[in-house]
C-alpha positions as CSV (number, residue, x, y, z in Angstrom):
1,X,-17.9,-18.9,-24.9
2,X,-16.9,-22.0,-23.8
3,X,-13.2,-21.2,-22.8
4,X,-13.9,-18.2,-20.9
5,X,-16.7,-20.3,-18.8
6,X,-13.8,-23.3,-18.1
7,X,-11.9,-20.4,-17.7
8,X,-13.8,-19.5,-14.7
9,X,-14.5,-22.8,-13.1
10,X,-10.6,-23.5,-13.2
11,X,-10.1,-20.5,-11.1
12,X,-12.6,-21.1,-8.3
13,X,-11.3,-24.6,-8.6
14,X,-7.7,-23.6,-7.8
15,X,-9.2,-21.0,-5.3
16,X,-11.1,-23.4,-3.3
17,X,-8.0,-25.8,-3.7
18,X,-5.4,-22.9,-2.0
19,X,-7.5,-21.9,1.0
20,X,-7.7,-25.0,3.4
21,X,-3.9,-25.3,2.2
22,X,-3.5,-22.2,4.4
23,X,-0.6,-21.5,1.7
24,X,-1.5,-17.2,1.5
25,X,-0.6,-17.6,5.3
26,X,2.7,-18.6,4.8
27,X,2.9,-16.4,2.1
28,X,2.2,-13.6,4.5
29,X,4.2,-14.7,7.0
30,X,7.1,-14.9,4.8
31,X,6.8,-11.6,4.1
32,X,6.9,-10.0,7.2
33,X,10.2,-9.1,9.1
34,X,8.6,-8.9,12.8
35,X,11.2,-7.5,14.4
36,X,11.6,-4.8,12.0
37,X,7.7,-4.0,11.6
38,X,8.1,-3.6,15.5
39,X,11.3,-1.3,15.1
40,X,8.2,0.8,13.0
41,X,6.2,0.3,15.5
42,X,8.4,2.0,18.2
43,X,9.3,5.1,16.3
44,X,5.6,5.9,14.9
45,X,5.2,6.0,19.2
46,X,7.9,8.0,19.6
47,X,6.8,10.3,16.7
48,X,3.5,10.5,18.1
49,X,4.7,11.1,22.0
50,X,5.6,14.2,20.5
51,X,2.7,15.8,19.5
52,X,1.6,16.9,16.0
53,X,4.2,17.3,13.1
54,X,3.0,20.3,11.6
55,X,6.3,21.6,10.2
56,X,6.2,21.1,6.8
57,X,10.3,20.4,6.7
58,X,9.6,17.5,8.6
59,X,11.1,14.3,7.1
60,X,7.8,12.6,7.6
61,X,6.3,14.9,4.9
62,X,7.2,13.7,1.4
63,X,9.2,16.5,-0.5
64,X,7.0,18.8,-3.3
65,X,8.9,18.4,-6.4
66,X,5.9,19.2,-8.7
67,X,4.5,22.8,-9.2
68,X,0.8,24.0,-9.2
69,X,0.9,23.5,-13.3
70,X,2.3,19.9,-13.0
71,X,-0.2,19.0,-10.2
72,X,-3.3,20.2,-12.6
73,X,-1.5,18.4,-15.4
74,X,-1.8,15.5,-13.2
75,X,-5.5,16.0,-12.2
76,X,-6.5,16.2,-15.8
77,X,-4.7,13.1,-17.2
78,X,-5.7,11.1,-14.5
79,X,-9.0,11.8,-15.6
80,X,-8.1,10.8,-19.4
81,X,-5.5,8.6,-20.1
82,X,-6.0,4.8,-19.7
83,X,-4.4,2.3,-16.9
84,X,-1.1,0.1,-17.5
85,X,-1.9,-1.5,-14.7
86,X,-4.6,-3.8,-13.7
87,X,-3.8,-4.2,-9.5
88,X,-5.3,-4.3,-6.2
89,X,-4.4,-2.7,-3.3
90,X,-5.3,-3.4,0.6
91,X,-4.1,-0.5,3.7
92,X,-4.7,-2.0,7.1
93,X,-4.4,0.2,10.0
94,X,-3.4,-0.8,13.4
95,X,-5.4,-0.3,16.5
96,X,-4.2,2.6,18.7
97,X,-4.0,5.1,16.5
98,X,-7.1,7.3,17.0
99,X,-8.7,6.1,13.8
100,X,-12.3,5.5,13.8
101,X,-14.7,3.8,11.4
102,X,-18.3,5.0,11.4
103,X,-21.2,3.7,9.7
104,X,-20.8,5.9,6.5
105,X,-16.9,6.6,6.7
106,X,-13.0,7.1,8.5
107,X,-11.7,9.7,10.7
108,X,-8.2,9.9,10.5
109,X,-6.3,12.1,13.4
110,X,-4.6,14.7,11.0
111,X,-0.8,15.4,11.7
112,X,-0.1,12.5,13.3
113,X,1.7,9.3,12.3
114,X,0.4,5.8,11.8
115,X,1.5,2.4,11.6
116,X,0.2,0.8,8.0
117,X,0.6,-2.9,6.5
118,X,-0.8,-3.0,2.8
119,X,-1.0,-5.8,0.4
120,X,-1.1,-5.4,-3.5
121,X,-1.9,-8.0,-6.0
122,X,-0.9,-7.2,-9.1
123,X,-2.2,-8.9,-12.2
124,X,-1.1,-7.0,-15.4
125,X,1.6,-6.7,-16.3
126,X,3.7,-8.1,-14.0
127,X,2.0,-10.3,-12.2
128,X,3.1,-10.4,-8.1
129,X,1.7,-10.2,-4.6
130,X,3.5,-8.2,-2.2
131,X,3.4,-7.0,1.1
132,X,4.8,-4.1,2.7
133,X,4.7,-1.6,5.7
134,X,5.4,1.4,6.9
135,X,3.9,4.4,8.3
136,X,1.3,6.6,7.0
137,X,0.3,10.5,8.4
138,X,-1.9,12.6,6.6
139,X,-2.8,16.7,6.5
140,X,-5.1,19.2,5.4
141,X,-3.9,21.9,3.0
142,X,-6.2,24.7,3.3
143,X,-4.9,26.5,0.7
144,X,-5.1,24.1,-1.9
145,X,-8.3,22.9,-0.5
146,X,-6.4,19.1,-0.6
147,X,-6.5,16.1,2.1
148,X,-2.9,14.8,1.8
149,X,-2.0,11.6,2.5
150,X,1.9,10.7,2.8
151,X,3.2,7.3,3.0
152,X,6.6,5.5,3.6
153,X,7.4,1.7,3.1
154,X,10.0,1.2,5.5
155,X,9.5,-2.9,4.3
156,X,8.6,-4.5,0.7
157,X,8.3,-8.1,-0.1
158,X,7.0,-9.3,-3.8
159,X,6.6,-13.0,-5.0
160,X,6.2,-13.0,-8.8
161,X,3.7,-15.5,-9.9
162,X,5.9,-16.1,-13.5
163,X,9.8,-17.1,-13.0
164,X,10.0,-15.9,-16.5
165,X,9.8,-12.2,-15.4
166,X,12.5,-10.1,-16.2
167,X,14.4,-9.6,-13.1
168,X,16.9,-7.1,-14.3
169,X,13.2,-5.1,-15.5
170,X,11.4,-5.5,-11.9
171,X,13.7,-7.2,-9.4
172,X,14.3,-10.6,-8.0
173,X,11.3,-11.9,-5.6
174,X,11.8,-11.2,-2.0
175,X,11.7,-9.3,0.9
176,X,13.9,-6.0,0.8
């Protein structure tokens, strides 16, 4: 098909046309409050001066609203029904926090807080990039037989690609 082929070279065209720009570095840039991702910074070290959180109470842990039935309900249509959403999703982890990367996988400290800035691109139906950060810590549930991992975005920035997206529906681009 001859649209979907121009189709193509029009995107690698407007690719190769963005990056010398350096125009996704302003873009990050722009959605980055430094002196609050340090503020993050800070308390993720004063968390971690602490020593393990292991109390499940602990505001670091999200809250279990679900039940054992709603979790398996979960499982199961996660398995079988199809995707809104057509998105990508990036988790960088800072130095410093005794995460390690092997030739064949991670180890993550369990019990112990992180600093994390992710980037999402999302291309259906909404159409935005967006940045945030925040930090992540993550447990082992022996009774459920579950690694858990538990994130909070203390930062969120999105740039939506079409001005004709509802606002009112999503938001207003910007960082928040």
């Amino acid at each position: 098909n001859d649209a979907e082929k121009f189709s193509k070279v029009r995107s690698l065209a407007m690719i190769s046309s963005v990056i010398p720009s350096k125009i996704i570095d302003s873009l990050i840039e722009a959605g980055q409050d430094q002196v609050h991702l340090e503020k993050v910074r800070a308390y993720v070290k004063e968390r971690r001066e602490e020593g393990a959180v292991t109390d499940d109470s602990d505001r670091l842990w999200l809250p279990s609203h679900r039940n054992n039935e709603a979790k398996q309900a979960s499982q199961v249509h996660a398995k079988i029904k199809p995707s809104l959403k057509s998105e990508n999703h990036c988790k960088h982890f800072e130095d410093g926090y005794g995460i390690a990367l092997t030739e064949t996988h991670i180890e993550i400290p369990l019990n112990s807080p992180w600093v994390t800035v992710s980037g999402e691109m999302n291309f259906s139906p909404n159409y935005y990039m967006g940045l945030n950060n925040g930090m992540q810590i993550a447990k082992y549930d022996a009774e459920t037989n579950a690694l858990e991992f538990h994130y909070q975005a203390f930062q969120q920035w999105r740039h939506y690609a079409d001005q004709s997206t509802k606002s009112e529906e999503y938001g207003p681009s910007g960082l928040f």
